[in-house]
C-alpha positions as CSV (number, residue, x, y, z in Angstrom):
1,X,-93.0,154.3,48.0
2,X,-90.6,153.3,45.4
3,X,-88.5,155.3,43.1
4,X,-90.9,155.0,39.9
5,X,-94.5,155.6,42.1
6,X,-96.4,158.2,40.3
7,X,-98.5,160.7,41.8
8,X,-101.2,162.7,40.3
9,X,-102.0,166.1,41.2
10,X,-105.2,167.6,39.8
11,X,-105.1,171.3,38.0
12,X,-107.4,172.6,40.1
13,X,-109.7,175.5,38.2
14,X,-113.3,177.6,39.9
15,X,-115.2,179.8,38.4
16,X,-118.5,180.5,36.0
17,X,-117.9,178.6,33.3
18,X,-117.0,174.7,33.4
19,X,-116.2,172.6,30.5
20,X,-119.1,169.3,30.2
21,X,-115.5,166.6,30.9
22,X,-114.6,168.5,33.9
23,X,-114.9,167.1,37.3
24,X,-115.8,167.9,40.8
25,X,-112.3,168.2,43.0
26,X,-113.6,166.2,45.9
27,X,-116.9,166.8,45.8
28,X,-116.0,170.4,46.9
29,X,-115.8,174.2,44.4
30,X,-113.0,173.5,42.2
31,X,-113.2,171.3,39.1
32,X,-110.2,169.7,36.8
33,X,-110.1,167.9,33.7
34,X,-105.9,167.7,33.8
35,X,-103.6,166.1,36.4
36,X,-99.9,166.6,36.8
37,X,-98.1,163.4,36.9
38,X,-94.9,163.7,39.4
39,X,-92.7,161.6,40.1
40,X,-89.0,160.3,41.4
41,X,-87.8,159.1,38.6
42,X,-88.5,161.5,36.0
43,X,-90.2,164.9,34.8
44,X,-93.3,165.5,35.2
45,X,-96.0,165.6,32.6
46,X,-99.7,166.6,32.0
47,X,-102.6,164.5,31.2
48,X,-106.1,163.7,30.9
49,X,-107.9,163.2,34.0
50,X,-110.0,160.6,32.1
51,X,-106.6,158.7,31.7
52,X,-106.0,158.3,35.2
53,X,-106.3,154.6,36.7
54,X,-109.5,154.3,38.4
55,X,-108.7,154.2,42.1
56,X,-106.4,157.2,41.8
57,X,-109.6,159.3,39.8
58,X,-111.9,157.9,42.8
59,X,-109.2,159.6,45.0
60,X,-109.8,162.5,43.7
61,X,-113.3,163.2,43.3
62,X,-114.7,161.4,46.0
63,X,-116.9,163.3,48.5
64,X,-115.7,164.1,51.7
65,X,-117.3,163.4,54.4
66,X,-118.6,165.5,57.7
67,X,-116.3,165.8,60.2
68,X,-117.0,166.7,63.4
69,X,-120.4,167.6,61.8
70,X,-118.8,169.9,59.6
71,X,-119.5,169.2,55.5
72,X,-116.1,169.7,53.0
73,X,-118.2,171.2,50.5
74,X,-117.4,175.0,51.0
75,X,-114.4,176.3,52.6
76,X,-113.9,176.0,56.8
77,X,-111.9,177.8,59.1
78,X,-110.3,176.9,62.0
79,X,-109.6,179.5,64.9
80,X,-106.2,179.6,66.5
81,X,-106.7,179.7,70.9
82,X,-103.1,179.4,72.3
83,X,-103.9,178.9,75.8
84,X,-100.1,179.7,76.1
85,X,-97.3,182.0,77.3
86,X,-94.8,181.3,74.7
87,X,-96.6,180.6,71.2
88,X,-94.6,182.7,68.7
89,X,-97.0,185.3,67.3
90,X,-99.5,185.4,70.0
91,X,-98.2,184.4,73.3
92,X,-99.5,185.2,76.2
93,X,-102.4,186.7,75.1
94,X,-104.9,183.8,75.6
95,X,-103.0,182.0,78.8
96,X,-105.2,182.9,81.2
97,X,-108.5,180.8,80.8
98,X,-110.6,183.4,81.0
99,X,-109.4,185.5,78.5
100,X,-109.6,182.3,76.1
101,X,-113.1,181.8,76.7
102,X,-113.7,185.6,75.7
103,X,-111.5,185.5,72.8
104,X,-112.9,181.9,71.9
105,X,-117.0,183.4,71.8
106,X,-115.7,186.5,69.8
107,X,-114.6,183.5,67.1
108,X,-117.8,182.1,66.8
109,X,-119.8,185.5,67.3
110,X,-117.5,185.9,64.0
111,X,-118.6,183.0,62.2
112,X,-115.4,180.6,62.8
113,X,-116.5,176.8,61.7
114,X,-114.5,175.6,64.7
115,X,-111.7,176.2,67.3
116,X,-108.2,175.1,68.3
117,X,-106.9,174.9,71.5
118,X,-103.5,174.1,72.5
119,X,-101.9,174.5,75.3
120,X,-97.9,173.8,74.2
121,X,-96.2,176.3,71.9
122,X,-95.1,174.4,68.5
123,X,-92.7,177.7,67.7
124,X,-89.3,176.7,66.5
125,X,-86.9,176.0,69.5
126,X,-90.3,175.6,71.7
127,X,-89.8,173.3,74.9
128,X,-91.8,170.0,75.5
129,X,-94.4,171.1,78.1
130,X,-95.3,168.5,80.7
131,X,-98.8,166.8,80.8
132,X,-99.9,168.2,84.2
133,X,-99.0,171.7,83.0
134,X,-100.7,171.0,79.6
135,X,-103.7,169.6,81.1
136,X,-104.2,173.0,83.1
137,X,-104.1,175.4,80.7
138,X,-106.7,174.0,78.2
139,X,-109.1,171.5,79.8
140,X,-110.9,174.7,82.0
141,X,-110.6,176.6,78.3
142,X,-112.6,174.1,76.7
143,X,-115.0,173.6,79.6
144,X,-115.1,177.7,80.3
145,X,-116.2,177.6,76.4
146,X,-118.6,175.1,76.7
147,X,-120.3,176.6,79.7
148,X,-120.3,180.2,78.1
149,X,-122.3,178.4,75.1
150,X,-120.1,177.8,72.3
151,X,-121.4,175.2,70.0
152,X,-119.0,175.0,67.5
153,X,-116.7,171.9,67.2
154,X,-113.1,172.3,69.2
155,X,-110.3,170.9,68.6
156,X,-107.3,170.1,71.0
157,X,-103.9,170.6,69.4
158,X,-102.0,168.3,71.9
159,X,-99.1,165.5,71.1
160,X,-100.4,163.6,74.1
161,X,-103.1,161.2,74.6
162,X,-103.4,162.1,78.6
163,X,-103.9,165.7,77.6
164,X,-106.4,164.7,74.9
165,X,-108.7,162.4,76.9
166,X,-108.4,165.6,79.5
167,X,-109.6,168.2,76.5
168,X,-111.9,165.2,75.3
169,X,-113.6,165.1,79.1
170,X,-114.1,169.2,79.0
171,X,-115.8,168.8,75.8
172,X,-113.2,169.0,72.5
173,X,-114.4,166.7,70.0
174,X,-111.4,166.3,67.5
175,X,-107.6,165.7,67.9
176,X,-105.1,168.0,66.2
177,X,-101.5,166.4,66.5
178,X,-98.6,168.3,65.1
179,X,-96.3,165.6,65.1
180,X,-98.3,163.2,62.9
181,X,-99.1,160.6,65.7
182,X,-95.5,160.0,65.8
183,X,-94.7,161.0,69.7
184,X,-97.6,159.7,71.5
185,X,-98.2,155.5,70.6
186,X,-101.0,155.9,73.1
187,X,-102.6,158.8,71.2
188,X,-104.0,156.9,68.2
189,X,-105.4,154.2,70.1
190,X,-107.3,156.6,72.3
191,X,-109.0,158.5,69.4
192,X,-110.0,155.3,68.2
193,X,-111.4,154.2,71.2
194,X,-113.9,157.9,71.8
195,X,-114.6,157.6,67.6
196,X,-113.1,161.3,67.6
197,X,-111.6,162.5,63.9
198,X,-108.5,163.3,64.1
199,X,-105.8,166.0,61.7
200,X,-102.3,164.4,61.3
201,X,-99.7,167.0,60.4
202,X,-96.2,166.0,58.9
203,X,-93.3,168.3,60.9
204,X,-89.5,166.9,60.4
205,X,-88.7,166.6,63.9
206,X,-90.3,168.0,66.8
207,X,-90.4,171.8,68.2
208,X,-87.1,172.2,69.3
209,X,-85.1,171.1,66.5
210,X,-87.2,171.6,63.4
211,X,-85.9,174.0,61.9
212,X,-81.8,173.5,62.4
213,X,-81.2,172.7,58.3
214,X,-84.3,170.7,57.1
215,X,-83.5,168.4,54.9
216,X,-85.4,166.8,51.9
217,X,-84.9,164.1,48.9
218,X,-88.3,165.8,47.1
219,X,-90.3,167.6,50.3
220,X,-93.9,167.6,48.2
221,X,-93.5,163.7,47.9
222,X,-91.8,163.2,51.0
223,X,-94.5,165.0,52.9
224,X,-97.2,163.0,50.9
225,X,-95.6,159.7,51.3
226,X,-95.5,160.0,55.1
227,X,-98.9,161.5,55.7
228,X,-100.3,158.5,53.6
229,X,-97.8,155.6,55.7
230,X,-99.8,157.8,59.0
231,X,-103.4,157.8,57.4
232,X,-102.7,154.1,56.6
233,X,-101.1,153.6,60.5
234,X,-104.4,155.4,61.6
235,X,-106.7,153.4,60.1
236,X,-105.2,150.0,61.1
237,X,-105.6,151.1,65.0
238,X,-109.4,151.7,64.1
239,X,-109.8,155.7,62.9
240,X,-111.4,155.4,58.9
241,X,-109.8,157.2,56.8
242,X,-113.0,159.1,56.7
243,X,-112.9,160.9,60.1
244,X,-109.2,162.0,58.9
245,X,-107.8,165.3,58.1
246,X,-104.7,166.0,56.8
247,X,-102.2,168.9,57.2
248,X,-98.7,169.2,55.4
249,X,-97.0,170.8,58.0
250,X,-96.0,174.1,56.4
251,X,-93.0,176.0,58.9
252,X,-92.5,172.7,60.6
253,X,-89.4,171.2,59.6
254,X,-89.2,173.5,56.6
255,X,-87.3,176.1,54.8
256,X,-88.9,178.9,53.0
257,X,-88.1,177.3,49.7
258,X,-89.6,174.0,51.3
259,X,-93.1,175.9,52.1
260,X,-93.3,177.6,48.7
261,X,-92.5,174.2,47.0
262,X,-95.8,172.6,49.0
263,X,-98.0,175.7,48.6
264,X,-97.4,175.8,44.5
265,X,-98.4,172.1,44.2
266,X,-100.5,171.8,47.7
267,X,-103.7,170.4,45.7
268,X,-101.5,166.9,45.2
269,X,-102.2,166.3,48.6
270,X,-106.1,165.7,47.5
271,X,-105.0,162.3,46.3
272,X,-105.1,161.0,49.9
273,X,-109.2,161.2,50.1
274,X,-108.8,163.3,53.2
275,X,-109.7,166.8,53.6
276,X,-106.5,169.1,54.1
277,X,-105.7,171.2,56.2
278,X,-103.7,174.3,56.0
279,X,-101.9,176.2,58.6
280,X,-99.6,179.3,57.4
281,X,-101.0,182.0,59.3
282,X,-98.0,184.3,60.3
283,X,-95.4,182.0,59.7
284,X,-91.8,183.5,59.2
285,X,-92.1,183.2,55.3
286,X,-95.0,185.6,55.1
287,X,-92.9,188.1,57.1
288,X,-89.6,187.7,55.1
289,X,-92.1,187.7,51.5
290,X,-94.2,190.5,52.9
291,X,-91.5,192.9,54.3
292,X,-93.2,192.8,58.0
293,X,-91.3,191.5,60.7
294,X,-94.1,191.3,63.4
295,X,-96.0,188.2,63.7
296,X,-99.5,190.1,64.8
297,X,-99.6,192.4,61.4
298,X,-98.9,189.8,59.0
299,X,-102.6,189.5,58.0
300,X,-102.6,190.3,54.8
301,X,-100.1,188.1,53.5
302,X,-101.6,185.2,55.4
303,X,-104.7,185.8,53.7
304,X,-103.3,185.8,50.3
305,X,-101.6,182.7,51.2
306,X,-105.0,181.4,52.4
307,X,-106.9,182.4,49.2
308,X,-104.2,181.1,47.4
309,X,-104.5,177.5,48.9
310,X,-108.7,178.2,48.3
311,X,-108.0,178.0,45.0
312,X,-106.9,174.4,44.5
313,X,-109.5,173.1,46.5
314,X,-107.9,173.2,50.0
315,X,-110.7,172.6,52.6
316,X,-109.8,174.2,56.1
317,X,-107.8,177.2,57.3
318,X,-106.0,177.0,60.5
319,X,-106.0,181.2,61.1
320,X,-105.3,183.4,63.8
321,X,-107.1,186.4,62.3
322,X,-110.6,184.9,62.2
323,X,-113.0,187.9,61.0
324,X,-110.3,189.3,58.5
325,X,-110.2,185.7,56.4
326,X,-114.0,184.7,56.5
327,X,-114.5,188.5,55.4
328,X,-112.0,187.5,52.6
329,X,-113.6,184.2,51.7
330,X,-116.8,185.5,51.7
331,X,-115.6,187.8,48.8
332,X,-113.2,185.3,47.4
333,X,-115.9,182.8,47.0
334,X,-118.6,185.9,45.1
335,X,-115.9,187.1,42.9
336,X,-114.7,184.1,41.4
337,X,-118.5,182.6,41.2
338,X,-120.1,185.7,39.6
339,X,-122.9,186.5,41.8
């Protein structure tokens, strides 16, 4: 976008008591009547969300729709299955099939919303996995789960469109690309072509060289500005804007003070009319903030990081410890209603 775009960020607020000018934060729990106007070329300032021009305020309040069945009006999460050897806080655990489909029914015995199952680590250094090999580690996951009778939506976290029509086949009904529909040109096209939604995530470079000195201009507008060029690319190979998800990316291509940056302002990211996505469980931050050096244990922190984003209206958790956040929504969401 050019150096004097604005961009308006709502001040997102929940609880009891709701002033009569105040409105619904895309069509979801949180309310604002004041936006934060960002941008390039200057400081930022607060004003009036009845000031804003009219297509940015529709932005912002619209409804969003289903997707994959699943309404944005209440918070959704999405369980982590690594159906891998080498993801970087569960690895291993999950790579044989059958021990996916067990861990994948405990999920939804637990209440999960819907499930993610990838079959290439995305860890920092991680290795591009070939399409066979991919292929063979989720599609009988996603078929074992289907055949043991989970219902809930699944999601394949896959760069690739071969592995996607694979998980697609066995019976995943959303695409989950980490690299923003950037490495795949085939990948789009294809989720156009079965109507399947789809989450586009923003990383700065791929896997194995993410996180060798990420570097940004401003990494809250950059992030916005390409997920909006991708929603916009997206749409124009026939996915609406309304089957779209989108994810900032945080830990991919990012420092600490890049993911802190995104989390403090993360409800900007509403102006795209998309339901957002975020995936922090575990990452290295939460260990270095927290003081707890292995992945498995950082629970806690992940869920304050999860009610945090909860709080400005941030639709879907990407989690690896399902039962612990729904637990902690579930008391999230009483406590700050009332009742």
């Amino acid at each position: 976008m050019s150096a004097d775009a604005l961009y308006y960020r709502p001040l997102a607020q929940s609880g009891p008591a709701r002033p009569q000018a105040a409105m619904a934060l895309a069509g979801g729990w949180c309310w604002f009547t004041q936006v934060e106007v960002l941008s390039r070329a200057g400081s930022a300032k607060i004003v009036q969300a009845s000031d804003l021009p009219a297509d940015a305020l529709q932005r912002l309040i619209s409804r969003r729709a289903p997707i994959a069945g699943l309404s944005m009006d209440h918070p959704r999460v999405m369980g982590i299955l690594n159906a891998t050897p080498d993801s970087f806080s569960d690895g291993g655990v999950n790579a044989a099939a059958t021990d996916a489909v067990t861990s994948g029914r405990a999920m939804q015995i637990a209440g999960v919303d819907l499930l993610d199952v990838g079959g290439e680590s995305t860890r920092p250094g991680a290795a591009t996995v070939e399409i066979d090999a991919e292929v063979s580690r989720v599609a009988p996951v996603i078929a074992g789960l289907r055949q043991a009778g989970v219902t809930c939506p699944i999601s394949i976290d896959t760069r690739k469109a071969e592995v996607a029509r694979a998980a697609h086949d066995a019976g995943a009904n959303l695409v989950n690309d980490v690299s923003g529909f950037t490495y795949d040109p085939a990948l789009a096209p294809f989720a156009a072509e079965r109507n399947l939604p789809v989450c586009v995530m923003h990383a700065l470079g791929d896997p194995a060289t993410m996180q060798k000195d990420p570097q940004y201009e401003n990494v809250l507008l950059d992030v916005y500005d390409f997920l909006e060029g991708q929603i916009q690319m997206l749409e124009a190979a026939g996915i609406p804007r309304s089957h779209i998800i989108a994810d900032p990316g945080i830990g991919f291509g990012k420092t600490q003070t890049h993911n802190l940056a995104l989390l403090a302002r993360i409800s900007l990211f509403h102006g795209l009319g998309v339901p957002i996505l975020l995936g922090a469980s575990r990452k290295r931050f939460i260990g270095t903030i927290g003081n707890e050096p292995e992945a498995a244990a950082r629970a806690p922190g992940s869920i304050g990081v999860a009610l945090a984003a909860l709080g400005h209206g941030i639709q879907m958790l990407r989690v690896h410890d399902v039962s612990q956040t729904i637990q902690a929504i579930a008391l999230w969401r009483a406590a700050t209603a009332g009742t």
